[in-house]
C-alpha positions as CSV (number, residue, x, y, z in Angstrom):
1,X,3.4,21.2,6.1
2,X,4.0,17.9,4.7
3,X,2.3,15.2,7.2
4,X,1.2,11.4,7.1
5,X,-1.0,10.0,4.9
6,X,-3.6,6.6,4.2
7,X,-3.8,5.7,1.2
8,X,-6.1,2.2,-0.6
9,X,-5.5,1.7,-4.4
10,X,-7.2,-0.7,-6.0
11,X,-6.8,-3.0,-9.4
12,X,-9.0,-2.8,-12.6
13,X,-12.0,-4.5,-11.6
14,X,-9.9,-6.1,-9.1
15,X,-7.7,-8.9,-11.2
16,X,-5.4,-10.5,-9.0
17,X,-2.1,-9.0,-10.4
18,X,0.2,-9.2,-7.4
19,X,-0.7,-12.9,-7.0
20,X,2.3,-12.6,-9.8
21,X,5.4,-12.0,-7.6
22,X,6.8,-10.4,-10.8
23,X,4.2,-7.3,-10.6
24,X,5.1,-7.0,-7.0
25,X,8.8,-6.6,-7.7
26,X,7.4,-3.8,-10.6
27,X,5.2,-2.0,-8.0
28,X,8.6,-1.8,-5.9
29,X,10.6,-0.3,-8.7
30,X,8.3,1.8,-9.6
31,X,7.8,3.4,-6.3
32,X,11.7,3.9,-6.0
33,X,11.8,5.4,-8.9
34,X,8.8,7.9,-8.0
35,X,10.7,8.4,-4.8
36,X,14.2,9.2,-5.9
37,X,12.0,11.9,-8.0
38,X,9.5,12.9,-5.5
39,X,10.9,12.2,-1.7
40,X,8.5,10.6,1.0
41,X,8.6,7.8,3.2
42,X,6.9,4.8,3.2
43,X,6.4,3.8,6.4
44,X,3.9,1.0,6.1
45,X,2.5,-0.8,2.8
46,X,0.4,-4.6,2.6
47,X,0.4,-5.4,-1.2
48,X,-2.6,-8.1,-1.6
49,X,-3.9,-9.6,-4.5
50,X,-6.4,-7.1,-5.9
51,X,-5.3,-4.2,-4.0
52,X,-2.9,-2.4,-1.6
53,X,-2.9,-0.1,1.9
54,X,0.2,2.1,2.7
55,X,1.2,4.9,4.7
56,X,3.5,8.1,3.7
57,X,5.0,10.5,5.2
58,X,5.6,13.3,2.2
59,X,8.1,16.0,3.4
60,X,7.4,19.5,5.1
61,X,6.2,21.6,2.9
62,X,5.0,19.6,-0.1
63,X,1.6,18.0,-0.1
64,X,1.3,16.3,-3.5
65,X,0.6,12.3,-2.9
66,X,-1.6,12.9,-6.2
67,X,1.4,13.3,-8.6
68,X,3.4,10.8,-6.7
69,X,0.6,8.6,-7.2
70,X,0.0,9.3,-10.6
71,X,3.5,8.5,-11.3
72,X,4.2,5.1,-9.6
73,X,0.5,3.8,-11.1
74,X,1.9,4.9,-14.9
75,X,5.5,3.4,-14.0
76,X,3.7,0.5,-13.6
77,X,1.3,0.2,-16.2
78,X,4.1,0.5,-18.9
79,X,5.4,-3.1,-18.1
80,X,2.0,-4.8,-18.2
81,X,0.4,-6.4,-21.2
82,X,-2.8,-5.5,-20.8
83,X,-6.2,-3.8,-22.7
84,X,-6.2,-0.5,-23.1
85,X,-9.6,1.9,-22.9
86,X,-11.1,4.1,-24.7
87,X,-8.7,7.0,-23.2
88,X,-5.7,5.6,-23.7
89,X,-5.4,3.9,-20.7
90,X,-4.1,0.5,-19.6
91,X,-6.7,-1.3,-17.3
92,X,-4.4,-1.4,-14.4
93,X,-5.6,0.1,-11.8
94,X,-9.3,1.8,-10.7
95,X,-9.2,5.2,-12.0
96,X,-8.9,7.1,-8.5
97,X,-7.5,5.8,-4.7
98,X,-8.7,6.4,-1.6
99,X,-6.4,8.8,1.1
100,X,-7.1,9.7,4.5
101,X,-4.7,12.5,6.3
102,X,-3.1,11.4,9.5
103,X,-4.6,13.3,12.0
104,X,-2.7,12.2,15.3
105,X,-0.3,9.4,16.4
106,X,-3.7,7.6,17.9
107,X,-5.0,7.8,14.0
108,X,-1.5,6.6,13.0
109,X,-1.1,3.5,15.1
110,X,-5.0,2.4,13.8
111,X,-4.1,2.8,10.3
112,X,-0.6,0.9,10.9
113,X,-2.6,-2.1,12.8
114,X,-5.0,-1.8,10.1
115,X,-2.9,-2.2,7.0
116,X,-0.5,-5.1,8.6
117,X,-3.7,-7.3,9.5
118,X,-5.7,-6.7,6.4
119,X,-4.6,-10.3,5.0
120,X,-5.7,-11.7,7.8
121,X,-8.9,-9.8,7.5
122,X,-9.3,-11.3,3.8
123,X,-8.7,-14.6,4.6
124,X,-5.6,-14.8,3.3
125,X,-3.4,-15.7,6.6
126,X,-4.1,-16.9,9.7
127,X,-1.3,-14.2,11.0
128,X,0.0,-10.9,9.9
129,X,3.1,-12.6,10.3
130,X,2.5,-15.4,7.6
131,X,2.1,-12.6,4.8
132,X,5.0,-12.0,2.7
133,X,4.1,-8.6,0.9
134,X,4.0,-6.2,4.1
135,X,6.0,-4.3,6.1
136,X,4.9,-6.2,9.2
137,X,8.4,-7.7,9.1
138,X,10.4,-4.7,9.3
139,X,8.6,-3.3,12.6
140,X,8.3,-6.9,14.4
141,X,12.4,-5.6,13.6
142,X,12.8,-2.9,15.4
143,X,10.5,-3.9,18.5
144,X,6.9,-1.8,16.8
145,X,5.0,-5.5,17.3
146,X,5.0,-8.8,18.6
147,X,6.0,-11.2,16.2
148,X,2.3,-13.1,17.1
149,X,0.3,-9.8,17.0
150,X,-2.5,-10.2,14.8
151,X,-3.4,-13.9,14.4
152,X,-6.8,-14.5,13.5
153,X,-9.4,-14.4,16.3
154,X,-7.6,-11.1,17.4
155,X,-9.5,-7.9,18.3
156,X,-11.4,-6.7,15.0
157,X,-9.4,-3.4,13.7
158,X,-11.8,-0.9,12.4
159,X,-10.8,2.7,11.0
């Protein structure tokens, strides 16, 4: 079973805590350490400053993003100083994420284009290439895109 999945999580009431470069290393660790545990592969991610897009690929037969996801958001909470509710919890992160399931390689390519030009889509860039925190890098690599694709004034990318 397995397959591809979309996934947006989003900050507590969206503070800006990747404009810190060291919660972006934190988010990093703590998704190695969730996938040394729990397999998948990443095979795109855009970490902006309130909020990030990525793209897995969990193995065949398991289909469990959800405890994966759990895990990485409570890896991460434990390093931050923050307040905690009236749960228990840290105000990290919005309670719940958003996924979509990959339905075809059409519906993969749109979701890649669409997390690799959401800075640009912010405001934050004028090119996909100009962000730092994005796999963008990696697939300009290994031939996936033009180093140029996605500069602002580019077709709109809607999913």
């Amino acid at each position: 079973m397995g397959g591809n999945y979309f996934f947006t999580l989003v900050t507590y009431r969206r503070a800006h805590i990747f404009n810190d470069p060291k919660n972006i290393d934190q988010l990093k660790i703590a998704i190695n350490k969730v996938k040394k545990k729990r397999p998948f592969f990443l095979n795109a991610i855009v970490i902006l400053p309130d909020h990030l897009h990525c793209l897995w690929r969990l193995p065949d037969s398991d289909v469990d993003y959800s405890t994966r996801w759990r895990l990485i958001k409570r890896y991460f909470s434990i390093e931050m100083n923050t307040n905690v509710n009236q749960r228990g919890e840290k105000e990290v992160w919005q309670r719940r994420f958003w996924e979509h399931t990959i339905r075809n390689e059409e519906d993969w390519k749109k979701h890649m284009d669409y997390i690799h030009y959401n800075p640009v889509k912010h405001g934050l860039v004028a090119a996909a290439k100009d962000w730092p925190h994005t796999s963008f890098h990696h697939w300009v690599s290994i031939g996936f895109y033009e180093k140029n694709w996605g500069s602002k004034g580019s077709l709109v990318l809607q999913i």
